[in-house]
C-alpha positions in Angstrom: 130.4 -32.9 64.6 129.5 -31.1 67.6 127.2 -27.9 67.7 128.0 -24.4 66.3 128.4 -22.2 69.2 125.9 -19.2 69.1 127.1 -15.2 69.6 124.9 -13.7 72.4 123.7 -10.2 72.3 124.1 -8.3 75.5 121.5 -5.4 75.7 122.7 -2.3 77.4 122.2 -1.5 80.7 119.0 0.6 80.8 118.9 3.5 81.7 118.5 5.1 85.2 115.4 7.9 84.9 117.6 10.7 86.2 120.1 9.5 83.3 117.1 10.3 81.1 116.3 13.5 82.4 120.2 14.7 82.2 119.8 13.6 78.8 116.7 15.4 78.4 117.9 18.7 79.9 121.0 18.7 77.5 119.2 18.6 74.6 116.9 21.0 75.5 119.6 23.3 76.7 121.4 22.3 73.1 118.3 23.1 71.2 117.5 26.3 72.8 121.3 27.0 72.3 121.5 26.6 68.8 118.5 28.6 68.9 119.7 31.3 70.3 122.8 30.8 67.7 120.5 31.2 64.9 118.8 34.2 66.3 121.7 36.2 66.3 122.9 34.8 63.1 119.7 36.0 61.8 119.9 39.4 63.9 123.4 39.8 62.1 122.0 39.3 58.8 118.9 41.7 59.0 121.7 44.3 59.8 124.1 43.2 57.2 120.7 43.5 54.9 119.5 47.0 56.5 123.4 48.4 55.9 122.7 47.4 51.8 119.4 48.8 51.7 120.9 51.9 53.4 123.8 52.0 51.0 122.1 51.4 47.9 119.5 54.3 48.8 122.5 56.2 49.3 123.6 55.3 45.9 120.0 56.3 44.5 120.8 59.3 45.7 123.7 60.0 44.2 123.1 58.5 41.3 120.0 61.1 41.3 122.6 64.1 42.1 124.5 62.8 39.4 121.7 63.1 36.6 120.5 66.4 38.1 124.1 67.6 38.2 124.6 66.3 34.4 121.3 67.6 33.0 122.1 71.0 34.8 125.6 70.8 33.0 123.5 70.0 29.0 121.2 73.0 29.7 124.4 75.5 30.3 126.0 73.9 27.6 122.9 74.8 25.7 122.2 77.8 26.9 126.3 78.9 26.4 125.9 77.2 22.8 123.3 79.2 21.8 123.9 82.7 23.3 127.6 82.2 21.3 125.8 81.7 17.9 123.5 84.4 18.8 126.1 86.9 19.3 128.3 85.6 16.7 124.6 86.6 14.3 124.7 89.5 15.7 128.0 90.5 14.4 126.8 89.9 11.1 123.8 92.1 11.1 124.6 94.4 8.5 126.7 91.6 6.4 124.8 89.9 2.9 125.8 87.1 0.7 125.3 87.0 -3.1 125.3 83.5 -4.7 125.5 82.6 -8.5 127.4 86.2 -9.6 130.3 84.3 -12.1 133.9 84.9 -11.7 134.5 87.0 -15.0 137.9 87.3 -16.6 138.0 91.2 -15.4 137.7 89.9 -11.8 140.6 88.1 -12.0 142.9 90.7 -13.4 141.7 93.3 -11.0 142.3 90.7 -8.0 144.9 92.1 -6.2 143.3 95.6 -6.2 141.7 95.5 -2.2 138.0 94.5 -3.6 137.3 97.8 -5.6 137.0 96.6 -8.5 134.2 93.5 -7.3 132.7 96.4 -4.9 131.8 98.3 -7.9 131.0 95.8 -10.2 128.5 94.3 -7.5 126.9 97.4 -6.5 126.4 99.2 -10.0 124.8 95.4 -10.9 123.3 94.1 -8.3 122.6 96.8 -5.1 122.2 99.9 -7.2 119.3 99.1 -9.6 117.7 97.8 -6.0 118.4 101.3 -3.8 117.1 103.2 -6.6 113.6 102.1 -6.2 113.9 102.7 -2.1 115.3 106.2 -3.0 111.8 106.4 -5.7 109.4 105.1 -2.4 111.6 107.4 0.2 112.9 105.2 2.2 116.0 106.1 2.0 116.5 109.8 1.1 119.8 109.7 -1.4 121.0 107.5 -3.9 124.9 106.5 -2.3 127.8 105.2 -4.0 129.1 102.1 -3.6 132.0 103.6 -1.3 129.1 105.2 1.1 127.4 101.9 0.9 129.9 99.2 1.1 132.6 98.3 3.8 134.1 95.5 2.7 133.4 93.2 0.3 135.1 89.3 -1.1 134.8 85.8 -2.4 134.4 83.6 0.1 136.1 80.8 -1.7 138.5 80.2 -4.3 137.7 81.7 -7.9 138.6 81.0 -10.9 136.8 82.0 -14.8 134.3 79.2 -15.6 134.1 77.2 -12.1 131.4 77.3 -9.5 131.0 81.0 -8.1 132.2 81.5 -4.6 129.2 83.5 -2.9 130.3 87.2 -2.3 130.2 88.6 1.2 129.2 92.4 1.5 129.6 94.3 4.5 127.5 97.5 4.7 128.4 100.1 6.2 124.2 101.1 7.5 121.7 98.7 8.2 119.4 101.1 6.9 121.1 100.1 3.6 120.7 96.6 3.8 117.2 96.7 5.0 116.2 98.6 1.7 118.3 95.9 -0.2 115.8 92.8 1.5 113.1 95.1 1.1 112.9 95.6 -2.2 115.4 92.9 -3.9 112.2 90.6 -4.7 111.0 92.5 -7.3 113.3 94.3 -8.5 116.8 92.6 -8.5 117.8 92.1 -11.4 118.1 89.3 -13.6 122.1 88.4 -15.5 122.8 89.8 -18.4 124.0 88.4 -21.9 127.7 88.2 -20.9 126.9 86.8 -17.1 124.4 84.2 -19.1 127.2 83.1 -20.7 129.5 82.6 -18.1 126.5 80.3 -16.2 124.7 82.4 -14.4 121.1 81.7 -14.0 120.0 83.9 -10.9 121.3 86.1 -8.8 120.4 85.9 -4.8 120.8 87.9 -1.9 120.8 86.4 1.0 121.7 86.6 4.8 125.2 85.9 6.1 124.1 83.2 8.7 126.1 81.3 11.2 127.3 78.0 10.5 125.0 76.2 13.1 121.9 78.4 11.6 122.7 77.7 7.7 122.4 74.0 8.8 119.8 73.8 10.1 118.0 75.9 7.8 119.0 73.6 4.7 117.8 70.4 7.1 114.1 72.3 7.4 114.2 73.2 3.4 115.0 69.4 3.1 112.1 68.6 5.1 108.8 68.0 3.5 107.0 68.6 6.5 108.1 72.3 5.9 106.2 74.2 3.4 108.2 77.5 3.6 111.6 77.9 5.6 113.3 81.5 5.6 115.9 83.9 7.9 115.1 87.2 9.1 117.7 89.1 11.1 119.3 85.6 11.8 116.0 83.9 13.1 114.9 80.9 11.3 110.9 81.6 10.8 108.8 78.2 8.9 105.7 77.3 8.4 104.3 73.7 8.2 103.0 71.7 5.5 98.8 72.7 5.5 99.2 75.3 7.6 99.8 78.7 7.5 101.1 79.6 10.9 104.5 81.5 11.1 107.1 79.9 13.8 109.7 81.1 15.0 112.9 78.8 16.2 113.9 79.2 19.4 116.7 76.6 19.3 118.7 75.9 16.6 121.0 73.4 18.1 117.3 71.1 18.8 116.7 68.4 16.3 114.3 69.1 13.4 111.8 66.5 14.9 111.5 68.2 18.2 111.4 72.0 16.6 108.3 70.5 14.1 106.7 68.8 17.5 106.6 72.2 18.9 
């Protein structure tokens, strides 16, 4: 058999030193190329970076000019919130409510008569017998009638004989009147009588004719046991705390009852 025939390997031709330094040279010029590539790749995104940082500190900004031009907005809103309630209290100045007076079968009959007949009944039983002792200590000079004292006067619900009293709204026509009437109704208002008794009534109160926003909030302090007294004057809420004596005055009312007690 004759011999296998071997493959031969040819080596390439070496190279030529100046072939080497060409070589050399080009890489050098490629490395220092793609440096220069990456360089400005990197120069592009610094500025791409800077341009962010730039518009999100713009953003900051705004978003700032936002929150100020928002919490700016809440205090008018505030500010117009309560200077409405406080003039819409202020129309009620010389205005009272009675609660727990019973609808009586004569009130119903005399219904359609423009309030005379409840303006009457109310003053000769409940605002007369209180007058009389301011005529007695002089502050007020006279003894007036109830057409002298009252402007206007009505339920402010539905009534009917034997359901749940609507309170009564009086209008007087001084507030000299109706100062006499809070001045001296703790003592002497007086109590129901046999027939009112039997058509429920347990008490008679006189109270102030508050705002909607101010009667709630002044039932949410009553509720609160943090309170130990809670009471109107001339619209103002005034309350003191539980174990302490101090008299304050809200400022507020549309503030939560948390933040008025923190105050």
């Amino acid at each position: 058999m004759p011999p296998k025939s071997v493959a031969t390997v040819t080596p390439p031709p070496a190279q030529s030193t100046d072939a080497k330094l060409d070589n050399l040279i080009a890489t050098v010029a490629a490395i220092a190329q793609s440096q220069q590539e990456m360089k400005s790749l990197l120069e592009t995104s610094l500025q791409r970076l800077t341009n962010v940082e730039q518009q999100v500190s713009t953003l900051n900004l705004n978003q700032s000019a936002v929150t100020e031009h928002l919490a700016a907005h809440d205090r008018d809103i505030s500010t117009f919130m309560i200077a409405t309630n406080t003039s819409d209290q202020l129309h009620r100045v010389n205005n009272i409510r009675i609660l727990g007076y019973p609808v009586l079968e004569d009130e119903t009959v005399a219904a359609n008569d423009g309030g005379r007949f409840l303006r009457d009944k109310i003053f000769n039983r409940i605002i007369r017998p209180v007058l009389d002792v301011a005529v007695r200590d002089r502050f007020i000079l006279s003894p007036p009638s109830a057409e002298e004292t009252i402007m206007k006067i009505y339920r402010t619900g539905r009534s009917s004989v034997g359901g749940s009293p609507p309170p009564i709204l009086v209008v007087f026509s001084s507030p000299l009147l109706r100062q006499a009437l809070f001045r001296y109704k703790s003592k002497h208002l007086p109590p129901p009588n046999t027939v009112e008794k039997a058509a429920g009534a347990k008490r008679f109160y006189v109270v102030e004719d508050l705002t909607k926003a101010t009667h709630k909030l002044l039932k949410l302090l009553q509720a609160d046991e943090r309170v130990a007294k809670v009471w109107s004057m001339d619209g103002f809420i005034r309350y003191t705390r539980t174990g302490d004596d101090t008299i304050r005055r809200v400022s507020n009312i549309f503030e939560s009852v948390d933040k008025i007690l923190e105050g």
